[in-house]
VOBA-1610 file (N, C-alpha, C; in pm, whole numbers, padded with zeros to 5 digits, always signed):
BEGIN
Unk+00084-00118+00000Unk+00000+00000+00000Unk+00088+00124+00000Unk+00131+00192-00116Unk+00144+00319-00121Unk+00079+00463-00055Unk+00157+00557-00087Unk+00076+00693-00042Unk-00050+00716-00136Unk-00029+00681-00247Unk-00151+00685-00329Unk-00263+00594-00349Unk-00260+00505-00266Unk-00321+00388-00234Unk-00493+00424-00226Unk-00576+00449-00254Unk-00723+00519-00183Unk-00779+00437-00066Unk-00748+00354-00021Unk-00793+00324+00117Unk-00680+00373+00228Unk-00591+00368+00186Unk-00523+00450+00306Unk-00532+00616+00313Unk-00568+00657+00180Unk-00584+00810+00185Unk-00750+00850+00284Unk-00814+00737+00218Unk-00943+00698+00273Unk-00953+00712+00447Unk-00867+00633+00466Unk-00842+00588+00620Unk-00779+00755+00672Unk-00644+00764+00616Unk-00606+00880+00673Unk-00712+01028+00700Unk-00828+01037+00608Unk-00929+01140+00579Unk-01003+01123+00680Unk-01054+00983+00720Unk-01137+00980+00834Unk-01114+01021+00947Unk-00998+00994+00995Unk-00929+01042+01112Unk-00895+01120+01108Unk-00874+01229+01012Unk-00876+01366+01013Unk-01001+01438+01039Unk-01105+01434+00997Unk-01251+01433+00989Unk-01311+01408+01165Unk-01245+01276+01227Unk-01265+01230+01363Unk-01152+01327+01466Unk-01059+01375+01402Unk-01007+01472+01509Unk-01074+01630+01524Unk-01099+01651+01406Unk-01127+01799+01372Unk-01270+01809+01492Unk-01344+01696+01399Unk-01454+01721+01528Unk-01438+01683+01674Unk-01306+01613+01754Unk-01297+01656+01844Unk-01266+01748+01919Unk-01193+01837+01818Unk-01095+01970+01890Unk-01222+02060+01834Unk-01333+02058+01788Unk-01410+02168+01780Unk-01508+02161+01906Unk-01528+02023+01972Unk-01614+01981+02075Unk-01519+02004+02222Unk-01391+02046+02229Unk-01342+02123+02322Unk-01401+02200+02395Unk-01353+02259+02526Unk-01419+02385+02588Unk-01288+02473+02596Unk-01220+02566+02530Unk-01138+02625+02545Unk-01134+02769+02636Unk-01265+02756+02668Unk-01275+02903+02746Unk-01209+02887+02927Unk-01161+02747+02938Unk-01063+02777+03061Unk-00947+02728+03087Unk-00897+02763+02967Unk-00744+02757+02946Unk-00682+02927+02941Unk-00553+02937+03037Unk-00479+03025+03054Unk-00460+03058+02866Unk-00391+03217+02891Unk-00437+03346+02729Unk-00280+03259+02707Unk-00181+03212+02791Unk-00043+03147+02734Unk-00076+03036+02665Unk-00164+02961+02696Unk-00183+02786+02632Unk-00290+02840+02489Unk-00366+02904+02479Unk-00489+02989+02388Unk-00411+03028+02294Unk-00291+03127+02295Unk-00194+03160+02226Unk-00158+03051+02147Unk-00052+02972+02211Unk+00016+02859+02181Unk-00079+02778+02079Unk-00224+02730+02093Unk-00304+02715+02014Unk-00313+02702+01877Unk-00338+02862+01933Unk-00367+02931+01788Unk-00291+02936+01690Unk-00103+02973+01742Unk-00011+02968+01666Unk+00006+02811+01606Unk-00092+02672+01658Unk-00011+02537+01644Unk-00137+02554+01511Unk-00238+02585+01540Unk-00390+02589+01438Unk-00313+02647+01288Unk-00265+02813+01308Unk-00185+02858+01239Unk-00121+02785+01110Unk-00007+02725+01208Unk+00055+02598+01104Unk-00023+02482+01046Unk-00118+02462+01111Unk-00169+02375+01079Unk-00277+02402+00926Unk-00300+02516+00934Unk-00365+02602+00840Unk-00316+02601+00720Unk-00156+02579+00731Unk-00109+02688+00573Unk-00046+02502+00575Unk-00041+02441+00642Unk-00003+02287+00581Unk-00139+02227+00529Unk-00287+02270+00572Unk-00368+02216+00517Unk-00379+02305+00318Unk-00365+02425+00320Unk-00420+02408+00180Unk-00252+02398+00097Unk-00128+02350+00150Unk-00034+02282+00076Unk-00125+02169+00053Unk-00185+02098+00116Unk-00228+01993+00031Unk-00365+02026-00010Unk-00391+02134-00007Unk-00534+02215-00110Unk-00487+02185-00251Unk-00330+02231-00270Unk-00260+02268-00404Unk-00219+02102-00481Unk-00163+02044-00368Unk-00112+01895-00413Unk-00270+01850-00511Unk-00367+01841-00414Unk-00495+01806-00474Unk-00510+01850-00592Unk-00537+02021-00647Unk-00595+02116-00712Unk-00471+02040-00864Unk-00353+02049-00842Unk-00269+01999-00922Unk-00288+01834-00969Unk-00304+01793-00873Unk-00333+01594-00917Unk-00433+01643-01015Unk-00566+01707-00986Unk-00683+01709-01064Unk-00656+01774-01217Unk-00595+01905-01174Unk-00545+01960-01353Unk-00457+01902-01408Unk-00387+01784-01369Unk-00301+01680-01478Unk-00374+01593-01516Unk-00545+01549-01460Unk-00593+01469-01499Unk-00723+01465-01602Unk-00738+01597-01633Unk-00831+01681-01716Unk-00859+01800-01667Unk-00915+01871-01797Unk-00946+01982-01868Unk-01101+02010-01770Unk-01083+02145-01727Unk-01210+02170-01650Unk-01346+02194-01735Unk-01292+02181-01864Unk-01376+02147-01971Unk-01427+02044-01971Unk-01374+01943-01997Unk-01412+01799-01988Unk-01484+01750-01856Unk-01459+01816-01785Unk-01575+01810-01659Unk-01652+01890-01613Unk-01693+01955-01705Unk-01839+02059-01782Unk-01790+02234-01689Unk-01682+02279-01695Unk-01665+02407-01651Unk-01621+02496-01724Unk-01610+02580-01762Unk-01508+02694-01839Unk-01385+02732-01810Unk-01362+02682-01678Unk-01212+02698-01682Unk-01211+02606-01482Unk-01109+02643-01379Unk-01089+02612-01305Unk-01104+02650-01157Unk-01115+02813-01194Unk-01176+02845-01107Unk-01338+02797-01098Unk-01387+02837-01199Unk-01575+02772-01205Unk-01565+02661-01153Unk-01506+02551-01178Unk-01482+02391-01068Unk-01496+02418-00938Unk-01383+02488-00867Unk-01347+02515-00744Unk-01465+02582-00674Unk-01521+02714-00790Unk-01630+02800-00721Unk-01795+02684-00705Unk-01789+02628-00779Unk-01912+02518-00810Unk-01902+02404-00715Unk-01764+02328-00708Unk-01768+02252-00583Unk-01760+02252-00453Unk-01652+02365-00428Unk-01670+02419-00273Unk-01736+02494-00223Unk-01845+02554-00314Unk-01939+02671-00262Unk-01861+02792-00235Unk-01762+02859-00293Unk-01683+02930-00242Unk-01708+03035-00352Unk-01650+03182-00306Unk-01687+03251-00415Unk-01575+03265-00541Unk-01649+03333-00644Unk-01546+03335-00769Unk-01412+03360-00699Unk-01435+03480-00654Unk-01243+03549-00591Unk-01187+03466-00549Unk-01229+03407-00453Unk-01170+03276-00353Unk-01088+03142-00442Unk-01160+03119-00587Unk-01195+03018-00670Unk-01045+03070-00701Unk-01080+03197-00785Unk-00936+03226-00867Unk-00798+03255-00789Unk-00825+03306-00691Unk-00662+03288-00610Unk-00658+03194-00586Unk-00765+03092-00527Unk-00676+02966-00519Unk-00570+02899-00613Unk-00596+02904-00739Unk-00581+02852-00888Unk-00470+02930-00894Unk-00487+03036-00913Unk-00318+03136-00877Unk-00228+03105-00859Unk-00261+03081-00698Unk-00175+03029-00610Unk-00085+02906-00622
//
């Protein structure tokens, strides 16, 4: 089983999915403003490593067809159509 394997990407997604919703079911309102900080800065990183693999994704998909071929006008319209996100959002991502 490789990294590209889809049951282990599978597996790995779930448990991402099963953590997120535990750290949102937290009570953070009685933790010291030092540990809150610390947090935020770990969330932070955790942030700009999640849409590195926004891009890994966004890239697997445009080597694998034309946002044409999967009824869009270009790539942002994909992005804006599947994530519910707006045009602007759509096209910097793609930018980026």
């Amino acid at each position: 089983m490789g990294l590209t394997d889809p049951a282990v990407i599978e597996e790995a997604y779930a448990a991402y999915v099963a953590a997120a919703a535990r750290l949102a079911a937290l009570d953070y309102s009685g933790l010291p403003i030092k540990t809150l900080l610390a947090l935020q800065s770990r969330r932070e990183t955790l942030k700009c490593a999640a849409e590195a693999v926004d891009h890994q994704i966004l890239a697997a998909a445009q080597t694998q067809a034309t946002a044409k071929e999967i009824g869009a006008k270009n790539w942002p319209e994909v992005l804006h159509i599947r994530l519910r996100i707006s045009r602007e959002e759509a096209r910097r991502r793609v930018r980026d």
